[in-house]
C-alpha positions in Angstrom: 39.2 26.8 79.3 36.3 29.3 79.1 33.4 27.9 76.9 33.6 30.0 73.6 37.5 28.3 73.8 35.8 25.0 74.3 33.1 25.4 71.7 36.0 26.4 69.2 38.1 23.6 70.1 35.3 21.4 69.2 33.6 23.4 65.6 36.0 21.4 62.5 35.0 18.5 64.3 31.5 19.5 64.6 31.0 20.8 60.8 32.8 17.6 59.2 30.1 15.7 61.2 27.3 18.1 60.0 28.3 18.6 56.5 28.9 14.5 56.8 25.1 14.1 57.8 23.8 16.8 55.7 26.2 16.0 52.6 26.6 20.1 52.7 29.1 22.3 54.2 27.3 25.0 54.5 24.0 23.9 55.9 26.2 22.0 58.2 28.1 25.3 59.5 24.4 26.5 59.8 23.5 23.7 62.2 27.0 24.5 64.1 26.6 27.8 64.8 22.9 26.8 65.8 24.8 24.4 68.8 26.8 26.9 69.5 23.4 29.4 70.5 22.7 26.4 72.6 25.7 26.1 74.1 26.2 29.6 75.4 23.0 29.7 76.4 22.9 27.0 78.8 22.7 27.3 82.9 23.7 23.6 83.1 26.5 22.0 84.1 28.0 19.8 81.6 30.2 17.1 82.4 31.2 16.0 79.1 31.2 19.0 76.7 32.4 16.9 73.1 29.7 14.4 73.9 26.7 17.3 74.6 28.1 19.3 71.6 28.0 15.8 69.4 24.4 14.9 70.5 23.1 18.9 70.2 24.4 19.4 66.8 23.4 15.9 65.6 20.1 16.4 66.4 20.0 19.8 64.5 21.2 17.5 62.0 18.3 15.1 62.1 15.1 17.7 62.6 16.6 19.2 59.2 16.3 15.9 57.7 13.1 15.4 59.1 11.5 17.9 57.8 12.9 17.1 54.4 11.9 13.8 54.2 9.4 12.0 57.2 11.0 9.1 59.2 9.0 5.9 57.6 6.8 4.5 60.3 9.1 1.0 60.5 12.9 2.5 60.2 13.1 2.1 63.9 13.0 -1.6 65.5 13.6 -2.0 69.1 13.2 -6.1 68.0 14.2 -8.7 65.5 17.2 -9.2 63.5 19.2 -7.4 60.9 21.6 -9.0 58.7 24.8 -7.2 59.3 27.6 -8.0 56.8 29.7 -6.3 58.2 30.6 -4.5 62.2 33.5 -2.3 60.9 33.5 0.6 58.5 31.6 -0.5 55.3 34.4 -1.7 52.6 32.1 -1.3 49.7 35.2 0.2 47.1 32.4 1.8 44.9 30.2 3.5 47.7 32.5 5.8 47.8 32.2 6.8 44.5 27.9 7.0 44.9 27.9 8.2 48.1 26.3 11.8 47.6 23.2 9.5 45.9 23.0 6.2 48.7 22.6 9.2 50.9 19.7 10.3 49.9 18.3 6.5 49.8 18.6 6.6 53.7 15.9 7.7 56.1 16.9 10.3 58.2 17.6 7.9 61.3 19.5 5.5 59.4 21.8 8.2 57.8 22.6 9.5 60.8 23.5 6.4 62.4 25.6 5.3 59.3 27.5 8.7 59.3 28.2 8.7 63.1 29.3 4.8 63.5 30.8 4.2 60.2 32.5 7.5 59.5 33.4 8.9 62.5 33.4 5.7 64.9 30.7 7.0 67.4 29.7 4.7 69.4 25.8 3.9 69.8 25.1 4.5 73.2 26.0 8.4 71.9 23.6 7.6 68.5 21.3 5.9 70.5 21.0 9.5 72.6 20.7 11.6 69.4 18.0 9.1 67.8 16.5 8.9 71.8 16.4 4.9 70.9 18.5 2.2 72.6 22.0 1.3 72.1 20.7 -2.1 70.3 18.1 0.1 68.1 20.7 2.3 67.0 23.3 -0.6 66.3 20.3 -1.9 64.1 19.9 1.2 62.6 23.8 1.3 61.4 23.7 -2.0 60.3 20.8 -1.8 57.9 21.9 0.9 56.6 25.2 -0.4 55.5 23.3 -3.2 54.4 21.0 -0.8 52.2 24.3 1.2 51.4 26.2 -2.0 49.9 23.0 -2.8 48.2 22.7 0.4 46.1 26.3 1.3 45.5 26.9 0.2 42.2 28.2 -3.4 40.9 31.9 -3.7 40.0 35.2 -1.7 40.4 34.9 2.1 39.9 37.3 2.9 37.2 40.3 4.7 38.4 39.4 8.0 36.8 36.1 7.8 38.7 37.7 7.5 41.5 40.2 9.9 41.6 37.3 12.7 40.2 34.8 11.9 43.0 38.0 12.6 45.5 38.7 15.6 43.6 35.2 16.7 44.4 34.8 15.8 47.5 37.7 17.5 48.5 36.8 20.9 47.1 33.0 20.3 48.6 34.2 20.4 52.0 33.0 16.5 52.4 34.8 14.7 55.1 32.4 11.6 54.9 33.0 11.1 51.5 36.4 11.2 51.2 36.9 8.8 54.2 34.8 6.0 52.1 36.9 6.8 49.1 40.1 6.4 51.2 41.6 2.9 52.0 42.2 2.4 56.1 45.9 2.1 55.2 46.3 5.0 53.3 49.6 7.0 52.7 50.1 10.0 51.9 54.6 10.8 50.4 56.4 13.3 48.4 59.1 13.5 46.8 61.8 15.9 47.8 61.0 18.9 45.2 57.4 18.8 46.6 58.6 18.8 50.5 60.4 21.8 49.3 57.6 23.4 48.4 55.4 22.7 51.7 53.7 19.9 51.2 54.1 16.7 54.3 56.7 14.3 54.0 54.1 11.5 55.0 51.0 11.1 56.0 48.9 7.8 57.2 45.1 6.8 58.0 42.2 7.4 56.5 41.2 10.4 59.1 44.4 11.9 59.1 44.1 11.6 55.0 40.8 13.4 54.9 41.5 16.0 57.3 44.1 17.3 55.1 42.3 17.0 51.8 39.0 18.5 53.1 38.4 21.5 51.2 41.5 21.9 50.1 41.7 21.1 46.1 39.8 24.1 45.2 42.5 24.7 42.7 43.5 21.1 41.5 42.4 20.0 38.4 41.9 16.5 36.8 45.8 15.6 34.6 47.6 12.4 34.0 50.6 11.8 36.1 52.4 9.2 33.9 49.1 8.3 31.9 47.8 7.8 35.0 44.5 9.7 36.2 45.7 12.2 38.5 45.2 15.9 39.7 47.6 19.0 40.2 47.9 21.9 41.7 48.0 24.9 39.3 48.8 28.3 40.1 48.4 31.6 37.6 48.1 28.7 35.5 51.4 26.7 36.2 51.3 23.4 37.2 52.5 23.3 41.0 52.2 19.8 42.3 51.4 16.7 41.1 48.9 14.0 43.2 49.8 10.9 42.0 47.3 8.7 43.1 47.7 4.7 43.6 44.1 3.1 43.5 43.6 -0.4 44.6 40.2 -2.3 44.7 38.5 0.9 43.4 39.7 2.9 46.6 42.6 5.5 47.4 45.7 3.9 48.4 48.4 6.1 48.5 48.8 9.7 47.2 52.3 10.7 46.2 53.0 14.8 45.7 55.3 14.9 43.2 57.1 18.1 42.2 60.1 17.3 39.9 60.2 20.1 36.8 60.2 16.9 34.3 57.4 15.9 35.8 55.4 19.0 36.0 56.2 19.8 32.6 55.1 15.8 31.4 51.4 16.9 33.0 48.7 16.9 30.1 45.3 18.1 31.4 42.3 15.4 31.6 39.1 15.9 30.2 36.0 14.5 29.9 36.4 13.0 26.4 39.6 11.2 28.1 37.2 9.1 30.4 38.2 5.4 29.9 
């Protein structure tokens, strides 16, 4: 594989990570295309091309925020301990919902490290590379910063409208991290057999999997109610097409169901803001 293959190979993954740091798709493609200068540039041998591109890009990442905001003098600890609620992804149901504004609550070192571990499972000896800190600094790093992001998410259950609407927006953002934090880890994705018809996936499972397909995609779905449910659709020259029936459960995504039978396309009534309850 010649390098522009293996470059190309590597750039959706590249710009949901970006846009994922950065919470912007664009600035994020920006930041790829910068790696990419990098990349064919180089005289040296790499040995592991994902990991240099991950690391190069990341760090484009990070001087960006930088220079946005100055790392406070304390964010990175090479001692002590950290209270860490949690090792996995963060379960908070309502960060989610906040994410675009815990975000900006993180220095530039800890959002990084909470994007790479907790969204896209890096591991830290690769953070620990970007943020040119150890392995145990950069677990530290993670780990405060879900603390701080479970802190400032708000209290309580999102409301299911909520929800749904920050997935909707998310989706037609172009923002893989956020929809992965709106998702549940068992997530489903059916249809029933008028919307297979039509192209949409008989199933689909995982979080990942879930928010690869949704990432922006619902450019032309538009808040409804699916059984006086909050849901979306998508409407085209302005039919209704499909239905996304969306299960939530603990204030997170738990199954979507495309639905595409004429009764219930023609049942759809259109959600506004006034309906927000």
């Amino acid at each position: 594989m010649d390098p522009t293959e293996q470059f190309e190979a590597e750039r959706p993954r590249l710009v949901r990570i970006a846009a994922g740091v950065l919470d912007d798709r664009a600035e994020g493609e920006d930041m790829v295309q910068q790696a990419w200068l990098r990349f064919d540039a180089t005289d040296t041998v790499i040995e592991n091309v994902p990991a240099w591109l991950t690391v190069v890009t990341t760090r484009l990442c990070l001087d960006r925020l930088r220079s946005r905001v100055p790392e406070p003098t304390d964010t990175v600890l090479e001692a002590g301990t950290i209270p860490d609620p949690a090792e996995d992804v963060a379960e908070a149901t309502s960060v989610g919902v906040a994410l675009q504004v815990v975000l900006q609550r993180l220095s530039p070192s800890e959002r990084v490290a909470f994007i790479l571990h907790d969204t896209f499972g890096v591991d830290f000896r690769t953070i620990a590379t970007v943020l040119t800190v150890s392995p145990e600094a950069a677990r530290k790093l993670a780990s405060r910063a879900r603390t701080r992001v479970s802190s400032l998410a708000p209290d309580g259950t999102p409301a299911d409208w909520e929800v749904v609407d920050a997935f909707l927006t998310a989706s037609r953002g172009g923002s893989f991290a956020r929809l992965v934090h709106l998702l549940a880890p068992d997530v489903v994705v059916l249809a029933d057999a008028d919307a297979i018809a039509a192209g949409t996936p008989a199933r689909l499972e995982g979080r990942n999997a879930v928010a690869a397909m949704f990432d922006g995609a619902a450019t032309t779905a538009f808040p409804v109610f699916v059984d006086g449910r909050p849901g979306a659709a998508w409407f085209h020259r302005g039919a209704a097409r499909v239905a996304f029936d969306f299960t939530i459960t603990d204030g997170a995504v738990s199954a979507i169901t495309f639905r595409a039978e004429p009764d219930v396309l023609a049942s759809l009534t259109r959600r506004t803001a006034a309906d927000r309850k």
